[in-house]
N, C-alpha and C positions, 0 to 999 in steps of 0.2 A: 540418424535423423532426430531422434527423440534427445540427446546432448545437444546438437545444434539449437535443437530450438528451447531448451531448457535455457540455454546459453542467451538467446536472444529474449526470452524471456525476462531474464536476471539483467541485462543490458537497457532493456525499456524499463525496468523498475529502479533502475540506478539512476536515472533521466527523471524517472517523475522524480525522486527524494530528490534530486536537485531544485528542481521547479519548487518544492515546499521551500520553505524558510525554515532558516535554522536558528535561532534563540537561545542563548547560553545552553545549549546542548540539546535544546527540547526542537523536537520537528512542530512547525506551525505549520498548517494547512492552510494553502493560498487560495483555493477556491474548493467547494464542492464538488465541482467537473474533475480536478486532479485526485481530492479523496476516493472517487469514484471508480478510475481507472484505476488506481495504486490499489485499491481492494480489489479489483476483476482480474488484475495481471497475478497479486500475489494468492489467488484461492483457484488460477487458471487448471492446475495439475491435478485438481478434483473433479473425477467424472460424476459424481450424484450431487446433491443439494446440499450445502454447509451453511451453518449459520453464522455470521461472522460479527463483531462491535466493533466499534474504532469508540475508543470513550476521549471526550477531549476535555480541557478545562476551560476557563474562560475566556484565557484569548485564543480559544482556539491552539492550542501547543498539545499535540499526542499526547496520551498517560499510557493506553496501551490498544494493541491490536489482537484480539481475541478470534476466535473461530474452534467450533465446533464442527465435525463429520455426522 
C-alpha cells in the first residue's frame, strides 16, 4: 500500500512540474496555488513539521527547493 501510494504520489508531482513552465531548462512557477501543492505533495512522506524554501529569481524560474526535518 505504502509503494502504491508513494507511486501516485510521484505521478501528481510529475503533473504539477508539467503545469510550471519550463524556460531554457529553469522551472517557472505558474501560479502560487501550483507552488503550493508541488511543496505539500513533495514534503508529504514527512510525519512532524519540516521547514521547506523554494528561492526563485525574478521571473520567477526555481534556483532551488530546500527543506529541513
Amino acid at each position: 500500500m505504502k509503494n502504491q501510494n508513494n507511486n501516485i504520489i510521484e505521478q501528481v508531482l510529475q503533473v504539477l512540474e508539467k503545469r510550471m513552465k519550463y524556460s531554457d531548462s529553469d522551472i517557472q512557477v505558474s501560479s502560487p496555488d501550483d507552488s503550493k501543492k508541488y511543496a505539500r505533495l513533495a514534503l508529504t512522506e514527512h510525519l512532524q513539521e519540516v521547514f521547506a524554501v523554494m528561492f526563485l529569481d525574478n521571473r520567477h524560474c526555481l534556483i532551488s527547493f530546500c527543506f529541513s526535518t
